[in-house]
C-alpha positions as CSV (number, residue, x, y, z in Angstrom):
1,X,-18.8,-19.1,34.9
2,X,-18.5,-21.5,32.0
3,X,-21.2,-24.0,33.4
4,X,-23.8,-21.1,34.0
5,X,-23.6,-19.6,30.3
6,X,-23.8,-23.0,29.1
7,X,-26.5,-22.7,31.0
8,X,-28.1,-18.9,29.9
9,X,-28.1,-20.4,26.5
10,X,-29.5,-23.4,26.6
11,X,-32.3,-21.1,28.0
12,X,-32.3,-18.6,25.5
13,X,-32.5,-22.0,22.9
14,X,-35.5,-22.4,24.5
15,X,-36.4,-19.0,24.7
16,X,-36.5,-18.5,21.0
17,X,-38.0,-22.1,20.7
18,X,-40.8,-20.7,22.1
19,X,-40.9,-22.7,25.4
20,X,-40.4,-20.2,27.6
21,X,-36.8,-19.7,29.7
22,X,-36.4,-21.0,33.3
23,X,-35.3,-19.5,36.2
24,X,-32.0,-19.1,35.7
25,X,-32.5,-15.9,33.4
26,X,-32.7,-12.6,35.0
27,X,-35.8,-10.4,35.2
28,X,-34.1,-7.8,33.1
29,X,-32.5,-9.6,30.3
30,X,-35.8,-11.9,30.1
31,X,-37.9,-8.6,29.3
32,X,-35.2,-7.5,27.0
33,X,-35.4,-11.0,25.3
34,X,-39.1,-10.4,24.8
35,X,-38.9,-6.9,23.3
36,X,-36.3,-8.3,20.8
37,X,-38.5,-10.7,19.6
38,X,-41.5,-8.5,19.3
39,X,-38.9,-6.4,17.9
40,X,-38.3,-8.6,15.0
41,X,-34.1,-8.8,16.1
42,X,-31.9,-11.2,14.4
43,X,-30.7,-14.1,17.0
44,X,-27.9,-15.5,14.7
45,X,-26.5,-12.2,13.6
46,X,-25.7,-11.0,11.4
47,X,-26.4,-7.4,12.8
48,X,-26.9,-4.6,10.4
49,X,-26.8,-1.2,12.4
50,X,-27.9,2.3,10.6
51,X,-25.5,5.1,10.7
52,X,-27.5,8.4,12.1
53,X,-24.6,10.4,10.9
54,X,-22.0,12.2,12.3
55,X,-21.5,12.9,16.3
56,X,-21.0,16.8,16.9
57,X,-17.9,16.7,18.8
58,X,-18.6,19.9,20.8
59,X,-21.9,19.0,22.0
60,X,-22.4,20.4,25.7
61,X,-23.3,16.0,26.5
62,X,-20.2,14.7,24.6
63,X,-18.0,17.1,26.4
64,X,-19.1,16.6,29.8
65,X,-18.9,12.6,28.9
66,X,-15.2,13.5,27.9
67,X,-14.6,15.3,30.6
68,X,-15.2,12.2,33.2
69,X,-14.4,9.5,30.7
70,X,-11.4,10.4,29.5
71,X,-9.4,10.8,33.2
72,X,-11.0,7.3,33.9
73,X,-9.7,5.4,30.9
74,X,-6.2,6.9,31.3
75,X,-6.1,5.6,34.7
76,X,-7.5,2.1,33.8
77,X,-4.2,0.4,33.2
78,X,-5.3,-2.2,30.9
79,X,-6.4,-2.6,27.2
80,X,-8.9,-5.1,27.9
81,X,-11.8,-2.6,28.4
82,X,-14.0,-0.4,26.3
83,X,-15.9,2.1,26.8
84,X,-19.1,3.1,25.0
85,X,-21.6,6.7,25.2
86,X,-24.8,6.8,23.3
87,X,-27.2,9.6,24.1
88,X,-30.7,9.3,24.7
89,X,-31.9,8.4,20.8
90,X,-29.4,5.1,21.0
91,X,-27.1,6.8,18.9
92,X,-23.4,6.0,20.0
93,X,-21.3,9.1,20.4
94,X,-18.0,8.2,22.0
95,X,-16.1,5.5,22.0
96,X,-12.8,4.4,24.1
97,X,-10.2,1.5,23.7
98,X,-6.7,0.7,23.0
99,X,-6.6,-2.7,22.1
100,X,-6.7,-3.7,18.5
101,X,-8.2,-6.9,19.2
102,X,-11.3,-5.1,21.1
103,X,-11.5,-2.4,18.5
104,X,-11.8,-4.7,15.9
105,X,-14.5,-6.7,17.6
106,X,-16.3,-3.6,18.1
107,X,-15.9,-2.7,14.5
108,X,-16.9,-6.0,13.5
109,X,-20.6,-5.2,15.2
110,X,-20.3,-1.6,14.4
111,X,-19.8,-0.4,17.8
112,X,-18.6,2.7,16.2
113,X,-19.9,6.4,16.6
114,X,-22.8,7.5,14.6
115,X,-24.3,4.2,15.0
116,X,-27.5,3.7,16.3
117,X,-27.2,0.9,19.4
118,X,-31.2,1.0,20.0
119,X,-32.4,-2.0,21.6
120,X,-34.8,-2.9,18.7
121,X,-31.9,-2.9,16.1
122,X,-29.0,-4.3,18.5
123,X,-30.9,-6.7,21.1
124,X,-29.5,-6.7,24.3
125,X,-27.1,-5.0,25.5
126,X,-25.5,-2.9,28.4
127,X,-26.2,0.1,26.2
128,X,-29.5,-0.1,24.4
129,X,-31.5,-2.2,27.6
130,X,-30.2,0.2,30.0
131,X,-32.0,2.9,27.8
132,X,-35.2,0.9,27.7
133,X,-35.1,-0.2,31.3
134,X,-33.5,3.6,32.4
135,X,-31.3,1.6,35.9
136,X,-28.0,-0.5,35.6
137,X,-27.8,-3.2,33.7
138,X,-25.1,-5.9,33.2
139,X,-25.3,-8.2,29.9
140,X,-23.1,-11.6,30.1
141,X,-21.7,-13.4,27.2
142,X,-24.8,-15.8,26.4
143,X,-27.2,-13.4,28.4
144,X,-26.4,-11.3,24.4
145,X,-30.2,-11.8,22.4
146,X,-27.9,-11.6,19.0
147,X,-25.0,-14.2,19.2
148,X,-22.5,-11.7,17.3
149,X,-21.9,-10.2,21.4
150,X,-21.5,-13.7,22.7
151,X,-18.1,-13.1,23.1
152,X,-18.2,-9.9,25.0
153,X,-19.7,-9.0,28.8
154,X,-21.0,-5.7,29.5
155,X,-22.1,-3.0,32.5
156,X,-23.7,-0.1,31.6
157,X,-25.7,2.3,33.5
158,X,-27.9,5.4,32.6
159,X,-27.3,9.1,32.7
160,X,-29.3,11.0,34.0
161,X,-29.6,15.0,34.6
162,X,-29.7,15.2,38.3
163,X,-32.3,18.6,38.2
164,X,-34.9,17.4,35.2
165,X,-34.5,13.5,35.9
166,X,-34.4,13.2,32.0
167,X,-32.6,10.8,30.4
168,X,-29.1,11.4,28.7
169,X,-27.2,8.7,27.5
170,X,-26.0,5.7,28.6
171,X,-22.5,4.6,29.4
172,X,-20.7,1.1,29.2
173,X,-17.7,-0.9,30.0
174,X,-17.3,-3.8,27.7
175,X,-14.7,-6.4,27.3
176,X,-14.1,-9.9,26.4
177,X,-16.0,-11.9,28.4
178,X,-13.1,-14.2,29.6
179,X,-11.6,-10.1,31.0
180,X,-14.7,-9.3,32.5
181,X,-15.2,-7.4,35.9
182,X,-17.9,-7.4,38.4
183,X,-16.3,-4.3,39.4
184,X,-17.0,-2.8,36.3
185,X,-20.8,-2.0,37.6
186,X,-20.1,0.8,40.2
187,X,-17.1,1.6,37.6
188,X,-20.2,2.2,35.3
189,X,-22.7,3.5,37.8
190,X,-19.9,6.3,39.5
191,X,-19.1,7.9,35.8
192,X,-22.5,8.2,34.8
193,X,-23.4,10.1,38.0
194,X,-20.5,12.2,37.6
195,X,-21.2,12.9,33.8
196,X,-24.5,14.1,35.4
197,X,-23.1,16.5,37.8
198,X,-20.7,17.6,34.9
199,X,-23.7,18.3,32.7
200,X,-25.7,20.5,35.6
201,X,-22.8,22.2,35.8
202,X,-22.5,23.1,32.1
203,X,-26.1,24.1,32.1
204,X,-25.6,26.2,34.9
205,X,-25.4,29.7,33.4
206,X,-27.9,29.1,30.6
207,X,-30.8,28.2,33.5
208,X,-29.7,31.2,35.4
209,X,-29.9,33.2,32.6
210,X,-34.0,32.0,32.4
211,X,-34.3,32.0,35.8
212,X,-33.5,35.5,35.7
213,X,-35.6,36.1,33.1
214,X,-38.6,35.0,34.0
215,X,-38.4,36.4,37.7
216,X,-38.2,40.0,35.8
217,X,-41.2,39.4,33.9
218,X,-43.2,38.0,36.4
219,X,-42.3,41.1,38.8
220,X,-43.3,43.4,35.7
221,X,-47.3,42.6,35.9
222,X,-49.7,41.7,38.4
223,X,-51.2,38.2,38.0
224,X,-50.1,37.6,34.8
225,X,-49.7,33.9,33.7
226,X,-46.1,33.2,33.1
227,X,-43.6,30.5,32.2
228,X,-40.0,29.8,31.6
229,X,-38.6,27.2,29.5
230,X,-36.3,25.3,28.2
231,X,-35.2,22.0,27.0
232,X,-34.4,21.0,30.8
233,X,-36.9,23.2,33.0
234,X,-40.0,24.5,33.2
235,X,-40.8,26.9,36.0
236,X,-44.3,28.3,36.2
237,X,-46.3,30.8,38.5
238,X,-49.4,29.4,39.7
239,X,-51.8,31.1,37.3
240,X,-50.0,29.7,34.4
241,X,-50.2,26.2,36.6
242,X,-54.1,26.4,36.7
243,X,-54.3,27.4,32.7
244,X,-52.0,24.6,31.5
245,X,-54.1,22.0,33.3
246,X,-54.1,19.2,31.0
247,X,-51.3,20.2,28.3
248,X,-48.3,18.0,27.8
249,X,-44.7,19.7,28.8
250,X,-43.4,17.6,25.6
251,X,-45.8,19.2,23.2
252,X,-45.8,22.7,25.2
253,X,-42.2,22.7,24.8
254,X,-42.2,21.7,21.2
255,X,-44.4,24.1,20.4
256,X,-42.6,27.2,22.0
257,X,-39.1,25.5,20.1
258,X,-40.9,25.4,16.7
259,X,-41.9,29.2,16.9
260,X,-38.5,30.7,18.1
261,X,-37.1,28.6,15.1
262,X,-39.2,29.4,12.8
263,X,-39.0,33.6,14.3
264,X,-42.5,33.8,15.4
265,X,-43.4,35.6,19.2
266,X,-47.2,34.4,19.1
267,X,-48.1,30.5,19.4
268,X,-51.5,29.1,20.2
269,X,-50.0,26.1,23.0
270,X,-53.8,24.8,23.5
271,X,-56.7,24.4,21.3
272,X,-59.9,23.9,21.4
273,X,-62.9,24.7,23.7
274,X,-60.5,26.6,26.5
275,X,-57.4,27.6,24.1
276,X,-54.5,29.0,25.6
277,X,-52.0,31.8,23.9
278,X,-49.2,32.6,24.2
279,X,-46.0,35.7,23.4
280,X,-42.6,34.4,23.4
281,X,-39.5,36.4,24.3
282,X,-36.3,34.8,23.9
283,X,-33.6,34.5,26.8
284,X,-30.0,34.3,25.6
285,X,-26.7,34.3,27.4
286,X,-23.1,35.9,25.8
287,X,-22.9,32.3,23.7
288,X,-26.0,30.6,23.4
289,X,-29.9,30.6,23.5
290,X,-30.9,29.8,27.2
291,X,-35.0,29.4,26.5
292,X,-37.9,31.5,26.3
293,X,-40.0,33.4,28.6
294,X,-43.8,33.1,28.1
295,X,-46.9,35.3,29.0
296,X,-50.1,33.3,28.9
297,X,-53.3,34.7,28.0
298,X,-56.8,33.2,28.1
299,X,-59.6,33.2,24.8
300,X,-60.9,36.2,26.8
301,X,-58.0,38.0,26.7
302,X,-57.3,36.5,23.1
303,X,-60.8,37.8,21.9
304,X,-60.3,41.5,22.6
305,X,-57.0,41.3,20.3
306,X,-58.9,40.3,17.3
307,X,-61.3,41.7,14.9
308,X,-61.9,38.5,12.7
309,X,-60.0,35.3,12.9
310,X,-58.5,33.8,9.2
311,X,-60.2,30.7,7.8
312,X,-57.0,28.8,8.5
313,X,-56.8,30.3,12.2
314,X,-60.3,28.8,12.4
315,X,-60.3,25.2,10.8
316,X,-56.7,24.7,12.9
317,X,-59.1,24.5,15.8
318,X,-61.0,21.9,14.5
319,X,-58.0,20.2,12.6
320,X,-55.0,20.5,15.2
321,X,-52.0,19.8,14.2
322,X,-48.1,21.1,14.0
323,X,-46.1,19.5,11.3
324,X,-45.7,21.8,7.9
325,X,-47.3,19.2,5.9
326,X,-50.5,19.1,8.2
327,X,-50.4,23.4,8.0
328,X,-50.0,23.2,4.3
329,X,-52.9,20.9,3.9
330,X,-55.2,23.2,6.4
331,X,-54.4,26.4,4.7
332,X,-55.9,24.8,1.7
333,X,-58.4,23.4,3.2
334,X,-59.0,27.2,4.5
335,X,-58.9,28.9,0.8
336,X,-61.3,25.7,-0.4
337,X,-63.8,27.2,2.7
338,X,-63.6,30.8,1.6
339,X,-64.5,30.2,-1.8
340,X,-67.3,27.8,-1.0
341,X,-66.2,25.7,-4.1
342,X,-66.4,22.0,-4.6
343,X,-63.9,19.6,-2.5
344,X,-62.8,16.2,-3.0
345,X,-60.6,15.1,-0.2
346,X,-58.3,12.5,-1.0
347,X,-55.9,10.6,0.8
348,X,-54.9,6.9,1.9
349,X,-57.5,4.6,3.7
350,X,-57.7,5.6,7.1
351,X,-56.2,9.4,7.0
352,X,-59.3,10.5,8.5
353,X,-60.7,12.1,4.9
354,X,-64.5,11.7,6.2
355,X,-63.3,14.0,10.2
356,X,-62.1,16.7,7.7
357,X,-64.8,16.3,5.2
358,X,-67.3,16.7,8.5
359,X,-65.1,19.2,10.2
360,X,-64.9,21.2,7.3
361,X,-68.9,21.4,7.0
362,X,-69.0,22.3,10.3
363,X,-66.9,25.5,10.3
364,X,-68.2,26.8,6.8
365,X,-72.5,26.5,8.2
366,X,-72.1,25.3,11.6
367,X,-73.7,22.4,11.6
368,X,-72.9,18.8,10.9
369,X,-75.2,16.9,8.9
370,X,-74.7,13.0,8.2
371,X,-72.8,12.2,5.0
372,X,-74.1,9.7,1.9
373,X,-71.7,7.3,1.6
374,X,-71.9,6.7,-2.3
375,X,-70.7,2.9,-1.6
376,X,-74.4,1.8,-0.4
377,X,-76.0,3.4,-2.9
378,X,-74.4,3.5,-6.0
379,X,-76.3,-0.4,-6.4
380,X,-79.5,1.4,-7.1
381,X,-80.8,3.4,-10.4
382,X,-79.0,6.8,-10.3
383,X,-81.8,8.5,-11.1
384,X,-82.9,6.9,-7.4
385,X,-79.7,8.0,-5.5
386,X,-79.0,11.4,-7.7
387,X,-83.0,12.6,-6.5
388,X,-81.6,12.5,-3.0
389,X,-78.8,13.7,-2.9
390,X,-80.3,16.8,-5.0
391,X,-82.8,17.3,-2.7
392,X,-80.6,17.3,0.3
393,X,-78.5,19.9,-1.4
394,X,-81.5,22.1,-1.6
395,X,-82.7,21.7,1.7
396,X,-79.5,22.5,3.7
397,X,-77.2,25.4,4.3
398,X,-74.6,22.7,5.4
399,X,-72.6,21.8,2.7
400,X,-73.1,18.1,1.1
401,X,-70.5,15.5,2.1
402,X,-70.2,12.5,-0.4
403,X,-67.9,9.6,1.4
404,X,-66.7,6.8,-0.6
405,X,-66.5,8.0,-3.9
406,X,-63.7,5.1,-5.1
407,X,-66.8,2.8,-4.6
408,X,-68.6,4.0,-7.5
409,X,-68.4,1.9,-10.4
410,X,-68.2,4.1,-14.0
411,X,-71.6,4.3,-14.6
412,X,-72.4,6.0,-10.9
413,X,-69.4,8.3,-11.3
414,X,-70.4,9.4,-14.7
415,X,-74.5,10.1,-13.7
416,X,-72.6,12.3,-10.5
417,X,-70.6,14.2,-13.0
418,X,-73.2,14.9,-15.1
419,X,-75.6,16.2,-12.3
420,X,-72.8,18.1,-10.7
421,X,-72.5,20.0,-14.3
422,X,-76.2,21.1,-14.3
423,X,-75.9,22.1,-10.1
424,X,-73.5,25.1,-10.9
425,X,-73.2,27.4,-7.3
426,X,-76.0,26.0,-5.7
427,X,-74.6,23.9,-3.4
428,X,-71.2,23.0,-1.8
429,X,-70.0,19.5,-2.3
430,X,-67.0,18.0,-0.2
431,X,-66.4,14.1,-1.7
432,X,-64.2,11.5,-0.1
433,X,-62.2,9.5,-2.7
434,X,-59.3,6.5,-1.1
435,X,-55.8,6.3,-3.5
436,X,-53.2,3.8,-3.1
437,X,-50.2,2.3,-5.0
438,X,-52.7,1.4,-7.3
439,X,-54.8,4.3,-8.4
440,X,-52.8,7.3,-6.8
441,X,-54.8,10.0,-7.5
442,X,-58.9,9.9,-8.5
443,X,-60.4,10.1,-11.8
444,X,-59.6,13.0,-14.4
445,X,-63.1,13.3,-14.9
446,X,-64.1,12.9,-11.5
447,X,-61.6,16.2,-10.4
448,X,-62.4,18.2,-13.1
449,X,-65.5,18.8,-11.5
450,X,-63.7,19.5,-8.4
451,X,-61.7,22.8,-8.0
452,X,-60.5,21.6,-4.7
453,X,-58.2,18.9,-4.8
454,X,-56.5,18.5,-1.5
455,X,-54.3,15.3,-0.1
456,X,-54.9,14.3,3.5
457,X,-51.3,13.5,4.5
458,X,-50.4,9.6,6.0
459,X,-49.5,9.8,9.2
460,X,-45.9,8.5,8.3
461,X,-45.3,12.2,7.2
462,X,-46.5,14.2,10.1
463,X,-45.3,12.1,13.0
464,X,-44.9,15.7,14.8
465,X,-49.0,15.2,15.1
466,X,-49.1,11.9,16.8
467,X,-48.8,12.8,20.5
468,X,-51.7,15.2,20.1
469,X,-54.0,12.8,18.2
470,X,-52.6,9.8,20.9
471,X,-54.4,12.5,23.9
472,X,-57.7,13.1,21.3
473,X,-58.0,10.0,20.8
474,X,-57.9,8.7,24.3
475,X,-59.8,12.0,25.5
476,X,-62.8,10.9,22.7
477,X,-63.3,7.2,23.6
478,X,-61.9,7.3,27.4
479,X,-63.5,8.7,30.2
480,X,-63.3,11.9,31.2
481,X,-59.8,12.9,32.9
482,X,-58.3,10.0,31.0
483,X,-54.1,10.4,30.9
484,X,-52.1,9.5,28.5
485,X,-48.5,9.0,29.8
486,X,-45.8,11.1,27.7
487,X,-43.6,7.7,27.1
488,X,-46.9,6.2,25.4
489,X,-47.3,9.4,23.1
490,X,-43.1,9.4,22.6
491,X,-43.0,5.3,21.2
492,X,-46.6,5.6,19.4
493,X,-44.7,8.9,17.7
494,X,-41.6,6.2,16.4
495,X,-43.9,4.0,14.4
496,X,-45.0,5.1,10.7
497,X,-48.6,3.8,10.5
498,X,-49.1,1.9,7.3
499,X,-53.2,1.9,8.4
500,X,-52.9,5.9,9.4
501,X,-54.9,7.2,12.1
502,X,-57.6,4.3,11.6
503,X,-54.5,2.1,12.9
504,X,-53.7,4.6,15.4
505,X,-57.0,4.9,17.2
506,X,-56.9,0.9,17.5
507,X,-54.4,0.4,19.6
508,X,-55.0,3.7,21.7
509,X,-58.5,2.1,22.3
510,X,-56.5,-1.3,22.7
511,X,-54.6,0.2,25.4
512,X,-57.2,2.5,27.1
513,X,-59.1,-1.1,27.5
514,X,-55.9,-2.3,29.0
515,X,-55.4,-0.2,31.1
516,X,-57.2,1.1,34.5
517,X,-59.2,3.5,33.3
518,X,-57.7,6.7,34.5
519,X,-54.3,6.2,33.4
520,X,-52.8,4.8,29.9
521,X,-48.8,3.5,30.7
522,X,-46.4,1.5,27.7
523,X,-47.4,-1.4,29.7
524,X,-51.2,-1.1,28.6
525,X,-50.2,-0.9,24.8
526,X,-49.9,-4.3,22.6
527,X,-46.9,-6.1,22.8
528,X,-45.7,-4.9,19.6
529,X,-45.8,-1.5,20.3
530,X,-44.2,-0.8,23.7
531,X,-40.6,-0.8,22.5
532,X,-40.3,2.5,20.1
533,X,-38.6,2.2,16.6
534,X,-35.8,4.8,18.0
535,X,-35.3,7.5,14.9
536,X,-32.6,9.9,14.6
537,X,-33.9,13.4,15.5
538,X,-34.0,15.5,12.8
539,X,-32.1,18.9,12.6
540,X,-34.2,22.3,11.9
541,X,-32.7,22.0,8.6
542,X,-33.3,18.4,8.1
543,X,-36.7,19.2,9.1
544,X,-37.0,21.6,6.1
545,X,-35.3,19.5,3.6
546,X,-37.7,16.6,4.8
547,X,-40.9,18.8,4.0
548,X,-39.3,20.3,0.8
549,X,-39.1,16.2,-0.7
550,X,-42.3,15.4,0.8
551,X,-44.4,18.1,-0.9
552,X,-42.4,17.3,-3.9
553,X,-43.3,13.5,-4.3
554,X,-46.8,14.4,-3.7
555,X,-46.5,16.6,-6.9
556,X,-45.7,14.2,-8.6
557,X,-47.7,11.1,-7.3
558,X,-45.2,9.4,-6.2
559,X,-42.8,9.7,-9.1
560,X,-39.3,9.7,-7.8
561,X,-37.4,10.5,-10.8
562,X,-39.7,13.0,-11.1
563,X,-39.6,14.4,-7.4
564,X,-36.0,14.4,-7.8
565,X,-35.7,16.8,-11.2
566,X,-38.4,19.2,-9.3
567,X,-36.2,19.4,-6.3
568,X,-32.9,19.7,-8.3
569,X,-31.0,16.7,-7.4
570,X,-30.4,13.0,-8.7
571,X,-31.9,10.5,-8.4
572,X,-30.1,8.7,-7.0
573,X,-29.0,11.9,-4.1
574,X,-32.9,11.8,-3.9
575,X,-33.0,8.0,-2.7
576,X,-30.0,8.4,-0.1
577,X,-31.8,11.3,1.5
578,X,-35.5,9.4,1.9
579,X,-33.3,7.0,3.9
580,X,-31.0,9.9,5.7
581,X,-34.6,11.8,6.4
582,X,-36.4,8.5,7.4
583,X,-38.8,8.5,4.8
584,X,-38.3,5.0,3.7
């Protein structure tokens, strides 16, 4: 045993060397190795793991994990073994030992619960590798990718529910590695199973409850589209089968979650050319909230419902999106449509400014007309440039999209002003203007002649959007039928973009060339982007709060002390939440 971890780490030496590892590393913890790296894990230690906050003891996951844990430890007979529970986010929620010397080992690498054990933050180990490779896995000594574990030997195995095949938690027996137990694995492998069977069970009355549910509704009507659903299951009738061709169960499920919260009964789950809507009624047993049943109905059916659609209903077709800060920014863009006043669009490089500026146009006269893009002009006379872009203004019913207008020098911006004073009503202009650190917001003289002023959002604050832009994207530049799989959509959804959707379209389009044209997989993205930043998932409330301080720092442009006295709180209560709400 000795001889072969000399050997492991002389290998992982090498490994980290950059020369490659030899044979005598397993498949598994080779991978791992690589994702670490790419990952940007620390080798020597030491390890620094964020606390995700506190574990709700009565969760229906950490009881069932109680429930076949608890009985096992107790019948153990020895102190030399730990056991560890994250759930599915890496976050560890139960821990189990007696020995101090093990506990304050654990301690030492904050092994605690409320921890986050992902992979990308820990390296390898029997509980943040079995996540990412989802099947048994047994870390030994020097097999560790940080050297703070080198002492301890692992076996861990995933849980999984046995009806939806999702994935749980993990579970893993650790000790010294001198105490160590090949006998720990089916240990390992027999609990998990078990917490499995203890979680279908718990589950039980709440899918009957659905169940139930939607068989009364679909009974009620003839050939109605129906679906019920929960967190777990999704049971359809065939009609609804042929209508949700196409639309992610992640996002679909999402979607239907976000409007019972929020207390709506009408969601639009597809848009686009063939949109699908819905009516939720909610299914709840004596004690909890068992799902929703849903009645599907077609833009036909839709149609004959409505009168007139809102601005806003309209432009969300165009611009889709869920998050609160992407509706906030489309119910302005809505009112700037209705009043046919001028827009300037602002936003970080890459936010897609110049797709809303077009999209925009193309709602309010139906057409899309090719925009002047101020940075290739503004080199000539303005009187040049200005003659133009007047006379496109006259000659179009589409309204006048201006791109670029942080290239324009003082001179060029002044000669615009001055013609846009003398235009009055007569045309509609929508301007593009790039901020950053530098210059956060665009020109006081520049907006005044702008009574629309509207922030397109980074991507780091709507990462609730990136699945759906992940399948427009591919659906755009792929072929057609083109799938995206939902694990590519869930670890693109981790990352916070620093280049916005210009950055997120590249690797999409990196990865749809990867791949074999009908299908994109994980595997098919760069290396740097298959193992997902793994962030707590934020509470209803959380979700609130993390809206509230995000429309409050764009008030005021970034300001924090600022933000902070709008919203109420410290400063320094402001700064511990960006971190709690992973906004930093």
């Amino acid at each position: 045993m000795a001889t072969q971890q000399r050997t492991i780490e002389l290998a992982r030496r090498r490994f980290l060397a950059g020369e490659g590892a030899d044979g005598s590393v397993r498949d598994t913890i080779l991978r791992s190795w690589t994702r670490c790296k790419a990952a940007g894990v620390n080798p020597a230690g030491p390890i620094e793991l964020p606390h995700r906050g506190q574990v709700d003891p009565d969760s229906a996951f950490l009881r069932a994990v109680r429930g076949v844990v608890e009985p096992i430890f107790a019948e153990m007979h020895t102190d030399a073994v730990a056991v560890l529970v994250t759930d599915a986010q890496g976050q560890l929620v139960g821990r189990w030992a007696s020995a101090r010397r093990l506990l304050v080992a654990l301690d030492s690498v904050a092994a605690a619960p409320g921890y986050d054990c992902g992979e990308q933050l820990a390296g390898t180990t029997a509980l943040g590798t079995v996540l990412e490779e989802q099947h048994p896995v047994a870390v030994r000594g020097a097999e560790h990718f940080s050297e703070v574990y080198r002492d301890l030997s692992a076996f861990g195995a995933p849980i999984i529910h046995p009806v939806s095949g999702t994935l749980e938690g993990a579970i893993d027996f650790v000790s010294a590695t001198k105490d160590a137990s090949e006998l720990m694995m089916p240990l390992a492998i027999r609990a998990a199973s078990e917490i499995g069977t203890r979680l279908l069970s718990g589950y039980a009355a709440a899918d009957r409850a659905l169940l139930d549910g939607y068989l009364r509704a679909d009974r009620r009507g003839y050939r109605r589209p129906i679906i019920a659903v929960n967190d777990r299951l999704l049971i359809a009738n065939p009609l609804a089968t042929d209508l949700l061709v196409g639309v992610d169960r992640q996002l679909l499920q999402e979607k239907i979650e976000r409007a019972l919260a929020d207390g709506r009964r009408k969601v639009v789950l597809r848009e686009g050319d063939l949109p699908v809507y819905a009516t939720i009624q909610k299914i709840e047993t004596a004690d909890s909230l068992a799902g929703a049943v849903v009645q599907l109905r077609t833009a036909e059916a839709e149609s004959s419902r409505r009168t007139r659609r809102p601005a806003d209903s309209r432009l969300s077709e165009t611009l889709p999106g869920k998050s609160a800060v992407w509706r906030r920014f489309v119910r302005e863009a809505a009112h700037a449509w209705e009043t046919r006043q001028h827009t300037l669009l602002i936003g970080e490089p890459g936010t897609g400014k110049l797709t809303c500026a077009q999209r925009l146009s193309a709602v309010a006269s139906g057409t899309v007309e090719s925009a002047v893009d101020l940075s290739g002009v503004v080199s000539r006379s303005p009187s040049s440039w200005l003659a133009e872009i007047a006379a496109r203004a006259a000659n179009s019913a589409a309204p006048l999209v201006l791109t670029h207008l942080d290239k324009a020098d003082e001179p060029a911006l002044a000669a615009l002003c001055s013609w846009m004073d003398g235009l009055g009503d007569q045309a509609w202009i929508i301007g593009t203007f790039a901020i950053d650190a530098r210059r956060p917001t665009a020109p006081a003289s520049l907006a005044a002649r702008f009574p629309h002023v509207l922030e397109v959002p980074p991507l780091r604050d709507r990462p609730e959007d990136i699945p759906e832009l992940v399948a427009t994207i591919a659906g755009t530049t792929g072929s057609a039928g083109l799938r995206v799989d939902d694990a590519v959509k869930r670890t693109l959804s981790s990352f916070d973009w620093p280049g916005n959707i210009r950055q997120l379209e590249r690797i999409v389009n990196a990865a749809r060339r990867a791949g074999d044209g009908a299908r994109i997989r994980v595997a098919d993205l760069p290396l740097q982007f298959r193992t997902p930043r793994h962030k707590r998932a934020l509470t209803r409330l959380e979700q609130v709060e993390r809206d509230a301080v995000i429309a409050a720092l764009q008030a005021a442009n970034g300001n924090k002390k600022a933000a902070a006295a709008d919203l109420g709180i410290s400063r320094a209560t402001l700064y511990r939440r960006l971190v709690v709400l992973d906004l930093v």
